[in-house]
C-alpha positions, 0 to 999 in steps of 0.5 A: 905191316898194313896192306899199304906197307906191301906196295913197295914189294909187289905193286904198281904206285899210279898217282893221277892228280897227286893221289898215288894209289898202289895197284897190288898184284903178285903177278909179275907179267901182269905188274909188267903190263901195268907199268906199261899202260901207266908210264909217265904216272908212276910214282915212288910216292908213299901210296895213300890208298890200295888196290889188290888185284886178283887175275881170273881165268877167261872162262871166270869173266862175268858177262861183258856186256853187264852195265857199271854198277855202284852201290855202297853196302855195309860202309863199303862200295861194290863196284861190278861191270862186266869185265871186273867185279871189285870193293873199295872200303873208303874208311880203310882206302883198300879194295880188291879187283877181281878181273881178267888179264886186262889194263882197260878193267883197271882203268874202269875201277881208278876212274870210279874211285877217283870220282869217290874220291873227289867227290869228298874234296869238291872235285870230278872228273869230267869228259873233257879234254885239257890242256895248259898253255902260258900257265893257265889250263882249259878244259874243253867239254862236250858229248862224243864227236863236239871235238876234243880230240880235235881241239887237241890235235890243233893245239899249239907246240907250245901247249901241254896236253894233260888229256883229249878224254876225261880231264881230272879238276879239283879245287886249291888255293882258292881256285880250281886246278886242271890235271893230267890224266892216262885216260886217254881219247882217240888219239890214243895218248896218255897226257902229261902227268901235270897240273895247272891253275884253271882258267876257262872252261868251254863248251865245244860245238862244231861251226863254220868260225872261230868264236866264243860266247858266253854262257848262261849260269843256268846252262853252264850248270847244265852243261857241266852236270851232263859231262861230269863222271859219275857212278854211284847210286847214291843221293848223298854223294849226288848232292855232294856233286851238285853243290860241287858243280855249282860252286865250281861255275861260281868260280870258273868262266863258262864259255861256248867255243864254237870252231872250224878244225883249224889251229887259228882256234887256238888264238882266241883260245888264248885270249880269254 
């Protein structure tokens, strides 16, 4: 029996864009916690990767306010922040975390992972909110304060939202399709845990009207960069995500979104 057999027994299966990843911990109060934080991503799915979880004591907690740290060593990837200490082996797809009694070091290591991941399939993730409303999915870009979180408060009752923080795309059927997320924003909830094709991605900024412009590929490129999840100190996987993000604009409308908080916003959102 390999490590990925042991999931049904003593893990938690989350599955974020359709890659169901088992959280292992022999820690039941703990393994509780976990299907608390990931509700709506659970998954009985057979796992295609894994993570073992070994719980420290408060006083065995690295220094908090160590920045992330990505490196590849040996073929394997250390992961280090303050709060946890972990290895992914991408040939085997298992590591371990070593962290604190604590969801939010958890999170930290499925974002890093999922970003390796992706990276290998011309996907990121992205600080962006989205949401999918008539089919079609939008992603909603920009630095902390452009208004994601307020572009996701004004949409509509007929709009899913699938995150107001870090949306999670990657390419299909000759396209690109946008996925819900547990990462959530301000608003403080986890999105749905589903999927659509994309169709637009904007560039929030804040305004006195509602419109939209178009966007320079030159900018857009920039714009996407600047916004897209990325860790490793690696010039391979750099490039990887360069030509990633390049082939993603070629096949993506780029659009500045200019707005008032008002859910009239939504109309013309609607119309691209």
């Amino acid at each position: 029996m390999n490590n990925l057999d042991l999931a049904a027994t003593d893990a938690v299966t989350v599955e974020i864009g359709g890659m169901p990843i088992a959280l292992g911990t022999r820690d039941a109060s703990f393994r509780t916690l976990l299907e608390e934080r990931y509700t709506g991503f659970l998954s009985s799915s057979s796992p295609q990767f894994r993570l073992d979880i070994d719980l420290t004591e408060p006083s065995d907690t690295p220094d908090p306010d160590e920045d992330v740290q990505v490196q590849m060593q040996a073929g394997a990837w250390t992961l280090k922040r303050g709060d946890f200490r972990a290895l992914w082996d991408p040939r085997a797809g298992a590591g371990q975390i070593r962290q604190a009694r604590s969801p939010y070091a958890v999170d930290s290591v499925l974002r890093i992972v999922h970003t390796l991941l992706l990276a290998q399939q011309g996907g990121f993730l992205i600080h962006a909110a989205s949401a999918i409303r008539d089919g079609r999915a939008f992603l909603f870009a920009g630095v902390s304060g452009a208004g994601k979180t307020t572009i996701s408060r004004l949409a509509p009752p007929d709009a899913t939202l699938l995150t107001d923080e870090i949306s999670y795309v990657r390419p299909e059927a000759g396209g690109y399709i946008a996925c819900g997320t547990p990462f959530a924003g301000e608003l403080a909830r986890l999105g749905e845990n589903t999927s659509a094709p994309l169709s637009t991605l904007f560039l929030l900024e804040k305004g006195s009207e509602n419109r939209i412009t178009p966007v320079n590929p030159g900018d857009a490129i920039c714009s996407l960069l600047r916004n897209i999840l990325f860790f490793a100190n690696d010039s391979d996987l750099v490039k990887r995500v360069f030509r990633s993000a390049c082939r993603f604009i070629e096949s993506v409308p780029v659009r500045r979104l200019t707005f008032v908080p008002d859910e009239r916003v939504w109309e013309i959102i609607s119309k691209e």
